[in-house]
C-alpha positions as protocol buffer text, in pm:
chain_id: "A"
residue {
  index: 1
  type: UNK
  ca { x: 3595 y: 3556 z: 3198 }
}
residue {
  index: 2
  type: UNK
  ca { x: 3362 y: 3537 z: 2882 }
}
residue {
  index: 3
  type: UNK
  ca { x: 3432 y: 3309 z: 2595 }
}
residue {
  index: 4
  type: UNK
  ca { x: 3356 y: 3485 z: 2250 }
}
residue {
  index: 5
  type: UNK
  ca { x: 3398 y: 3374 z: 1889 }
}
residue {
  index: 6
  type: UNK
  ca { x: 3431 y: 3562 z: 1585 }
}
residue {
  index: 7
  type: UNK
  ca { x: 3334 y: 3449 z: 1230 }
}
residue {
  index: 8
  type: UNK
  ca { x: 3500 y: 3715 z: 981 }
}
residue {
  index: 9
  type: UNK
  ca { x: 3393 y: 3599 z: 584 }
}
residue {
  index: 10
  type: UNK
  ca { x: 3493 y: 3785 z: 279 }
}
residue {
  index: 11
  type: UNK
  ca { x: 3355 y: 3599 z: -79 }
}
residue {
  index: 12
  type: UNK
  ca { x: 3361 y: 3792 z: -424 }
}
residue {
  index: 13
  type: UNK
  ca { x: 3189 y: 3660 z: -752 }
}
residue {
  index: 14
  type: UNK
  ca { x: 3230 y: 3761 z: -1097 }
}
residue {
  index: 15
  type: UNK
  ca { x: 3013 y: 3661 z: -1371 }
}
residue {
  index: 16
  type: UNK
  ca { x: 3221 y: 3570 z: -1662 }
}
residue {
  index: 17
  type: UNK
  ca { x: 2932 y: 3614 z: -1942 }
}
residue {
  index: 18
  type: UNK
  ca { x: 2589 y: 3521 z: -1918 }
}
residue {
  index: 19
  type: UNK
  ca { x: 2707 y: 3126 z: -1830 }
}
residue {
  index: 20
  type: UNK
  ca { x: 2985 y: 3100 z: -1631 }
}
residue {
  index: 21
  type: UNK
  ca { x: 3065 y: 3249 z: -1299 }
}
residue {
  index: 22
  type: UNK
  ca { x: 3386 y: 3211 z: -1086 }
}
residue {
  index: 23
  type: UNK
  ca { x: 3408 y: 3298 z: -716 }
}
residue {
  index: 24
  type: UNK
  ca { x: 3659 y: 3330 z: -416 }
}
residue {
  index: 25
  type: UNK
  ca { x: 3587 y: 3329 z: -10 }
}
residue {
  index: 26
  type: UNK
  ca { x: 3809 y: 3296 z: 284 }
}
residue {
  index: 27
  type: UNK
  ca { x: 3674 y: 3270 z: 643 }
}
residue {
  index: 28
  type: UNK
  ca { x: 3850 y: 3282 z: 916 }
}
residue {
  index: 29
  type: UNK
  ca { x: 3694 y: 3193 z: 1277 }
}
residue {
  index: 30
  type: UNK
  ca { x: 3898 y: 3328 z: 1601 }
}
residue {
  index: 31
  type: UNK
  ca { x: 3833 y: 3292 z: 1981 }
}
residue {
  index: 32
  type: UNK
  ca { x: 3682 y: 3019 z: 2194 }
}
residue {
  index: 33
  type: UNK
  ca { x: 3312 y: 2926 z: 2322 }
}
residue {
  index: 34
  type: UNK
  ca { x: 3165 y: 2885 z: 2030 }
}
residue {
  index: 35
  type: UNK
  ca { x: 3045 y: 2633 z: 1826 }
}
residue {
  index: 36
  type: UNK
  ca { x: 3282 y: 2611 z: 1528 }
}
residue {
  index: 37
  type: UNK
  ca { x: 3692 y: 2524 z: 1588 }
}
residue {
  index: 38
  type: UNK
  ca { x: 3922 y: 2819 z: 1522 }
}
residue {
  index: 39
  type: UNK
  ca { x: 4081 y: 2850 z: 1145 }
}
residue {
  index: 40
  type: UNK
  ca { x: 4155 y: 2963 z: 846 }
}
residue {
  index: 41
  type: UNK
  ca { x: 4086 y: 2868 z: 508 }
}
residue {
  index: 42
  type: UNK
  ca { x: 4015 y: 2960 z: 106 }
}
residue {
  index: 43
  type: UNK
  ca { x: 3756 y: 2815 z: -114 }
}
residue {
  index: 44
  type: UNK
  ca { x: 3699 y: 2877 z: -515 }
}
residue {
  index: 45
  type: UNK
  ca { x: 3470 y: 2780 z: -751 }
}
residue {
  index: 46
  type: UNK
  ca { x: 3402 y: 2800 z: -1147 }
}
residue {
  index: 47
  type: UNK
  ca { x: 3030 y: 2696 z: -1308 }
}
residue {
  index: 48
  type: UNK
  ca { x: 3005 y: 2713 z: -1676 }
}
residue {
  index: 49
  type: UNK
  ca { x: 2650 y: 2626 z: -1769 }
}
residue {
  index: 50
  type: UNK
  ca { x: 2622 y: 2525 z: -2182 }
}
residue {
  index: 51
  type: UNK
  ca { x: 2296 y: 2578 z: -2382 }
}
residue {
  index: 52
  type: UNK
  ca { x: 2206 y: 2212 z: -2461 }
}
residue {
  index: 53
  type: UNK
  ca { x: 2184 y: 2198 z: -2033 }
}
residue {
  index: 54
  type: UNK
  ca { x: 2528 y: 2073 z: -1929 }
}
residue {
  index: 55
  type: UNK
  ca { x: 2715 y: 2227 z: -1680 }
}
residue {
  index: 56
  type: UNK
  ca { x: 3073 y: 2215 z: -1546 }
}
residue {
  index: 57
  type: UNK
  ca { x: 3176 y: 2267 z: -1146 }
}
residue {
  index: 58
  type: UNK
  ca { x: 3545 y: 2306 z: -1081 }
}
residue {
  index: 59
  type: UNK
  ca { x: 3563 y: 2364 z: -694 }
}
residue {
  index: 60
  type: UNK
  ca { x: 3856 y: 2402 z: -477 }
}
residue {
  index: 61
  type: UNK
  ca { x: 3862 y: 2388 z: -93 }
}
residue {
  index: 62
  type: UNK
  ca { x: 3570 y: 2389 z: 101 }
}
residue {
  index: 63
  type: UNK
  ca { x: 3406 y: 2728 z: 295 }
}
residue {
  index: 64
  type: UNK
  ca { x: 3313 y: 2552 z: 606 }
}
residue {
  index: 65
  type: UNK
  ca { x: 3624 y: 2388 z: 696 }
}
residue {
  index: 66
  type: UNK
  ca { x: 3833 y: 2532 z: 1015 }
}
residue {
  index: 67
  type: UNK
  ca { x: 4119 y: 2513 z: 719 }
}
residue {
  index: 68
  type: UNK
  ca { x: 4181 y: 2537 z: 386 }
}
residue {
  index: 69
  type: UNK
  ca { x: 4154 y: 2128 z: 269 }
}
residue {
  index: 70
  type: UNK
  ca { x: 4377 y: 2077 z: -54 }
}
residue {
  index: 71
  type: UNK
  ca { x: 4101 y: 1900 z: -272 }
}
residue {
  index: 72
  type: UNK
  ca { x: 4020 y: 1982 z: -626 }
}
residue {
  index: 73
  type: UNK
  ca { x: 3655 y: 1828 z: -743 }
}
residue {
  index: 74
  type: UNK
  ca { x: 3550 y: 1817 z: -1100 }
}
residue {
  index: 75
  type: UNK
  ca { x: 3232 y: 1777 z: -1205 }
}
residue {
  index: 76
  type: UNK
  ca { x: 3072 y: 1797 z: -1544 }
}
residue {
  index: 77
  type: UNK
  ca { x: 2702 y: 1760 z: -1537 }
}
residue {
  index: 78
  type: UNK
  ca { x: 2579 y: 1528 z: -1939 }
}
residue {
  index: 79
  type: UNK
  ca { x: 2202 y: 1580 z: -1971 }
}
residue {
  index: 80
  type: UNK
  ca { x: 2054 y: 1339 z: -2210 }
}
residue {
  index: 81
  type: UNK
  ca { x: 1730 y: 1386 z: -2417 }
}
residue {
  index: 82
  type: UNK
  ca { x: 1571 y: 1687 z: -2477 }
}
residue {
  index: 83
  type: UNK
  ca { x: 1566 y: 2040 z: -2267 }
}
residue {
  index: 84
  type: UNK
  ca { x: 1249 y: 2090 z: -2044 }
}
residue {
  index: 85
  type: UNK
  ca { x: 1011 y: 2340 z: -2165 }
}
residue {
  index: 86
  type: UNK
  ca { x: 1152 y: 2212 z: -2578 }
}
């Protein structure tokens, strides 16, 4: 009997303007053999990137986990002095 594993991923992005993006992916792994432990799970993420160079990350989930892992993660990026290339 052969052991096989299946990796099945579906993601979809939107861009929300010319600085902000939002996204959505589920993956879902079934069989055995392979490398990576059967599951389910959902991931989302936002980016808003500001002209003075700051940027926001709101991320939920995680898309390599075998399941969907209830964590919400902010992160807003402060740049300080003056933009490169200014």
């Amino acid at each position: 009997m052969l052991d096989s594993q299946f990796l099945r991923r579906v993601g979809i992005g939107a861009s929300l303007g010319r600085d902000a993006n939002v996204s959505l992916s589920l993956r879902s792994v079934s069989g055995t053999g392979g490398f990576a432990l059967p599951g389910t799970d959902v991931a989302a993420t936002f980016h808003r990137h500001w002209a003075n160079g700051n940027d926001l990350y709101l991320d939920f989930g995680t898309p390599a986990a075998t399941s969907t892992l209830d964590r919400f993660i902010a992160k807003y990026v402060l740049h300080v002095g003056p933009l490169p290339g200014t």
